[in-house]
C-alpha positions in Angstrom: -1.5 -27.5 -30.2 -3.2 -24.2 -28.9 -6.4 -24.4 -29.1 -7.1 -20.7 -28.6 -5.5 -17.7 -29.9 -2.6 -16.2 -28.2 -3.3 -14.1 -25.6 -2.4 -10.2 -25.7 0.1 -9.2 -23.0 -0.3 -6.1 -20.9 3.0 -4.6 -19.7 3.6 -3.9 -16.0 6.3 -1.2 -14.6 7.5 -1.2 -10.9 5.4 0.1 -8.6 7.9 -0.1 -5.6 10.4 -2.1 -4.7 11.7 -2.9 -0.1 14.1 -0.6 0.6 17.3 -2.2 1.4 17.2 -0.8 5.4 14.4 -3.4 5.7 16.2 -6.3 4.2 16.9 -9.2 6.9 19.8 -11.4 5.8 18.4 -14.5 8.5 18.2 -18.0 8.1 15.0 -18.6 9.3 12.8 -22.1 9.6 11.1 -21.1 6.2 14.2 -20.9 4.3 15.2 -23.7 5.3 12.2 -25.5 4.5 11.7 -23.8 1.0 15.0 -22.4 -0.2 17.5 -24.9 0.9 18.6 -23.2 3.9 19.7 -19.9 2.1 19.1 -16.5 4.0 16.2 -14.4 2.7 16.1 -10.9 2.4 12.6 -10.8 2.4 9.8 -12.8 0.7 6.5 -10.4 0.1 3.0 -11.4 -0.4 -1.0 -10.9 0.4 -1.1 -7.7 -1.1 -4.4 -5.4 -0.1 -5.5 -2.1 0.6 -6.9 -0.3 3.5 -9.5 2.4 3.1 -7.1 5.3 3.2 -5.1 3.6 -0.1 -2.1 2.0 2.4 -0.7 -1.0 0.9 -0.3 -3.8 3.4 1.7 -7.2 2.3 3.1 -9.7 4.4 7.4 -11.2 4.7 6.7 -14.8 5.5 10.1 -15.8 6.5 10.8 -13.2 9.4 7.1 -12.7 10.5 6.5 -9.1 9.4 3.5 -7.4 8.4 4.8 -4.2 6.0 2.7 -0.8 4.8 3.5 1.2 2.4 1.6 4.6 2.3 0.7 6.1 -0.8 3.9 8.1 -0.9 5.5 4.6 -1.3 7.2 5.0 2.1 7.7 1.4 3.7 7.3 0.6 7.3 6.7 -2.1 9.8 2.9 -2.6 10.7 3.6 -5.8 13.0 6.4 -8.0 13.9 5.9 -11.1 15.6 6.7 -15.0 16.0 4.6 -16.3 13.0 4.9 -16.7 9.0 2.1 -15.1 7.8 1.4 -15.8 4.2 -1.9 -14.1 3.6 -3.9 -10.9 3.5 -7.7 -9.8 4.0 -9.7 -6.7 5.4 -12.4 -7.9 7.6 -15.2 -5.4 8.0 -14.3 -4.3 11.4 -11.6 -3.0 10.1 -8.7 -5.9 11.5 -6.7 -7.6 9.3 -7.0 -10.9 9.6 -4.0 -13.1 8.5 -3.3 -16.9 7.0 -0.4 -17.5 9.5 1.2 -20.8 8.6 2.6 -21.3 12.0 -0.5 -19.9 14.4 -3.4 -20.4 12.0 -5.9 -17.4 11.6 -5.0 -13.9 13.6 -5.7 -10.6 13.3 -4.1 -7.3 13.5 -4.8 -4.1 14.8 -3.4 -1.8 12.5 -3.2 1.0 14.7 -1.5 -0.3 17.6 0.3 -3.1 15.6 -0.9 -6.2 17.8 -1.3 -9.3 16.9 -4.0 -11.6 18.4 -5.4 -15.1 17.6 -8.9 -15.7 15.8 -8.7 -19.6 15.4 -5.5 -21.6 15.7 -7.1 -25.3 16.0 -10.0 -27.4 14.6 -10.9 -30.0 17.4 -8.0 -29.3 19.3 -6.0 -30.1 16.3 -4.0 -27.8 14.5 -3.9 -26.9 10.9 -1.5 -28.0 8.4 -0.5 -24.7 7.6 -3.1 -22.1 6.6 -2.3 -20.1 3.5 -4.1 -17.5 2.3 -8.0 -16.3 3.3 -10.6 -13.5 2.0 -14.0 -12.0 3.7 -17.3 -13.0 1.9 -19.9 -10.4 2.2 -21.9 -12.0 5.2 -18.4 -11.8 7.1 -18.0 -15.5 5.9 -13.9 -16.1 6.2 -12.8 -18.4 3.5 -9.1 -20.2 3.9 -7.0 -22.5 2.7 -4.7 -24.9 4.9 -1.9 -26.1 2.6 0.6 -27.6 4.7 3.7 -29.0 2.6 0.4 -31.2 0.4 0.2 -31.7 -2.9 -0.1 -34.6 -5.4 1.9 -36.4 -3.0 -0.1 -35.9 -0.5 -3.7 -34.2 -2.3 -4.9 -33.6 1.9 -5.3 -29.8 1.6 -8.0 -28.5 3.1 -10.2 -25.5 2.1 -12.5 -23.8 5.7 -15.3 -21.4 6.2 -15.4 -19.7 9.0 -18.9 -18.1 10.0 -19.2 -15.1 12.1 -21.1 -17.2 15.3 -17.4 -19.5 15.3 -18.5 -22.3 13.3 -16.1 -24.2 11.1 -17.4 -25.9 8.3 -14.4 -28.4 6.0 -15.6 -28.1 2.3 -12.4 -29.7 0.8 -10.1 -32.2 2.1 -8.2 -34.0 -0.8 -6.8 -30.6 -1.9 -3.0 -30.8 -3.2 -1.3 -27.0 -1.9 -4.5 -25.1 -2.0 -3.5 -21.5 -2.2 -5.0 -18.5 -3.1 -8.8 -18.3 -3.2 -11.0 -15.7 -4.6 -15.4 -15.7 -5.1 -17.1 -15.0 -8.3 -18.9 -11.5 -7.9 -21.9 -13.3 -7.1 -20.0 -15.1 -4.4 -22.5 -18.3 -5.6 -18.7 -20.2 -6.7 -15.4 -20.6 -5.0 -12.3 -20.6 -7.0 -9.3 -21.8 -5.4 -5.5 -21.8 -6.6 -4.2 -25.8 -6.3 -0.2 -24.8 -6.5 0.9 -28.6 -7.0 -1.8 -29.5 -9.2 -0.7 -26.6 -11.2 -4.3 -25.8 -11.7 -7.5 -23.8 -10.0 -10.4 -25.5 -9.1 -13.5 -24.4 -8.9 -16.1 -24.9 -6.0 -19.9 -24.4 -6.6 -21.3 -22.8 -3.1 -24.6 -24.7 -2.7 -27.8 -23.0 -0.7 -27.4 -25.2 2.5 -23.5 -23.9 2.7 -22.2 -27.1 1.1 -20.1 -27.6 -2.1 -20.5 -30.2 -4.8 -19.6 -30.9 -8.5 -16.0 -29.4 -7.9 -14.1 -29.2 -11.1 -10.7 -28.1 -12.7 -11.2 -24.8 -14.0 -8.0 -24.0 -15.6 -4.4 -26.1 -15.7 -1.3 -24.4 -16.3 1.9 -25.7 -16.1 6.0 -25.0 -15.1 7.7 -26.0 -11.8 5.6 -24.1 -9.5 1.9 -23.7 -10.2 -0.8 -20.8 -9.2 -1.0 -18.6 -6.3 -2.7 -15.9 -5.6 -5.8 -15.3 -7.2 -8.1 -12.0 -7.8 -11.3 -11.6 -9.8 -12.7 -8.1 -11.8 -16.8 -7.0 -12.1 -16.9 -8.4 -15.1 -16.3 -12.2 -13.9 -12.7 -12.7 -15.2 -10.4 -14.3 -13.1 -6.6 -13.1 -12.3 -3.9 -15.6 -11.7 -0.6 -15.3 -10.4 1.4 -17.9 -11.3 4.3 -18.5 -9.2 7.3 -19.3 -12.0 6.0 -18.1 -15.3 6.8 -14.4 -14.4 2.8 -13.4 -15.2 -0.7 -12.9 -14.1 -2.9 -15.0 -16.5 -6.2 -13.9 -17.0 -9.0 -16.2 -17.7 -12.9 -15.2 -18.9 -15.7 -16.8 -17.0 -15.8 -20.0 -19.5 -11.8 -20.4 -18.4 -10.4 -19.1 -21.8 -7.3 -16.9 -21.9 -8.0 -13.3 -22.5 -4.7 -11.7 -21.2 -1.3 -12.1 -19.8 0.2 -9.6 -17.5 4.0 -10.2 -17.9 6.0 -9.4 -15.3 9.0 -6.5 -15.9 11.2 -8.1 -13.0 11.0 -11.5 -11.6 9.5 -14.8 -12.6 8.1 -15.4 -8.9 5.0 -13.6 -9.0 2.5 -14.3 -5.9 -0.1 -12.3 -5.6 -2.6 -10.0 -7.5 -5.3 -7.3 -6.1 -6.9 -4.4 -7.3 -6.6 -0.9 -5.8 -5.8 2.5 -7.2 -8.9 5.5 -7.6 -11.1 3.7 -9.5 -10.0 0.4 -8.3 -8.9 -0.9 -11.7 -5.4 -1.0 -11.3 -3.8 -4.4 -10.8 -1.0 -4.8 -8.3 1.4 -7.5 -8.6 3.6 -9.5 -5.8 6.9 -10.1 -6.8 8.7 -12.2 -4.5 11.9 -12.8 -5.8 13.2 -8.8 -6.3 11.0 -7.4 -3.0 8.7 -5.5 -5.7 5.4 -4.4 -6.4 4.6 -3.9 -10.0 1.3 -2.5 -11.6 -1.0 -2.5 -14.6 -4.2 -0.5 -16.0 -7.1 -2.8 -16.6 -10.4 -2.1 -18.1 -12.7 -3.2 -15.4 -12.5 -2.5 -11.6 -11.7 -5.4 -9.4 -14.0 -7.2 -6.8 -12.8 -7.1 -3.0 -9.4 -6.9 -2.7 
């Protein structure tokens, strides 16, 4: 039964797509954790733009951090022994990753190095850090997924404050993912892959969170991923295996779907373009980036 009338879908078109000189053809440790041992040309995500309109995304399974200029001309930011999954801009003007491997680093786009900003808790290390944004105050918000979910709901969601401390606001989180704050930044939405659902996390004055509730559920063999938000308060996510961005209104009610015009693996969303209203779209299984007007500009990103 659908309780809500059917969404109207706003078309994509391809943005870009790797060129094939960049393709690897490896077996690497994350293929064969996550694609049964199969070599992987190339698996993009963590899309976001610097303030001279390069697009950085990350290849998770051979460690590369990629730019493409605005002539859509690829190239190599970093290389290194890592899988970085995730993308942010911190005010200083790094770019801090979610490295599944190292934990939290950060990369100096302009000579291309790569150096650690926290790679334990306690002298433990994480379970695999995912994805990560920049709050206003320089807070640094990240998820540590790990291979968790409802088998295992011990995902963990961090904040990291700009004086080093770490506070834990989640830990029975199954595959926390992407993570986005409202434009407020007074609520935390997080993407919870294996719960097939996004979760949302009221930020409480003393830094805290309670009263954490479902937000949205979805559904399909994969769940939700990366997650984006407009000025408005609506909510973008990318939904791993349904081939769309869904987007939701501030009550959680579906107002649009953003289908896909390649694959059904789509990632990651952000927002970019002159008046920063244009939606662009991960698509990890064909090595594209697709794109879509929207009628509001997008927060962060």
């Amino acid at each position: 039964m659908s309780w809500y009338p059917v969404p109207p879908v706003v078309a994509t078109h391809v943005h870009t797509v790797m060129p094939q000189t960049l393709h690897r053809h490896d077996v690497t440790e994350w293929s064969r954790a996550n694609k049964g041992g199969a070599a992987v040309d190339s698996f993009i995500e963590g899309p976001c733009f610097d303030l001279q309109g390069n697009l950085y995304l990350v290849d998770i399974p051979h460690g590369r951090i990629m730019r493409i200029s605005s002539q859509l001309e690829w190239s190599v930011a970093a290389e290194y022994d890592g899988e970085p999954n995730g993308l942010a801009w911190h005010p200083d003007g790094r770019v801090l990753i979610a490295d599944y491997k190292n934990g939290i680093l950060a990369l100096d786009p302009a000579s291309g190095t790569v150096s650690p900003v926290i790679s334990r808790r306690n002298s433990e290390r994480f379970k695999g850090p995912n994805d990560l944004i920049v709050a206003s105050d320089g807070d640094i918000y990240f998820t540590d997924q790990g291979q968790t979910g409802l088998h295992d709901p011990t995902g963990r969601v961090y904040r990291l404050r700009p004086d080093g401390r770490l506070d834990c606001l989640i830990t029975n989180a199954p595959s926390p993912n992407g993570l986005v704050l409202s434009p407020d930044e007074k609520v935390l939405f997080v993407a919870m892959t294996r719960d097939n659902s996004v979760w949302r996390l009221p930020l409480l004055a003393d830094g805290s969170t309670s009263k954490v509730g479902r937000f949205a559920q979805f559904y399909g063999v994969s769940g939700p991923d990366g997650l984006a938000i407009d000025r408005d308060g609506n909510l973008f996510v990318a939904h791993a295996s349904l081939g769309a961005v869904f987007v939701l209104n501030p009550h959680g009610e579906g107002i649009a779907k953003i289908e896909s015009c390649a694959g059904r693996t789509i990632t990651n969303v952000t927002f970019g373009g002159p008046r920063h209203s244009t939606v662009f779209i991960t698509d990890s299984s064909s090595g594209s980036v697709l794109s879509a007007e929207w009628k509001a500009p997008g927060v962060g990103g």
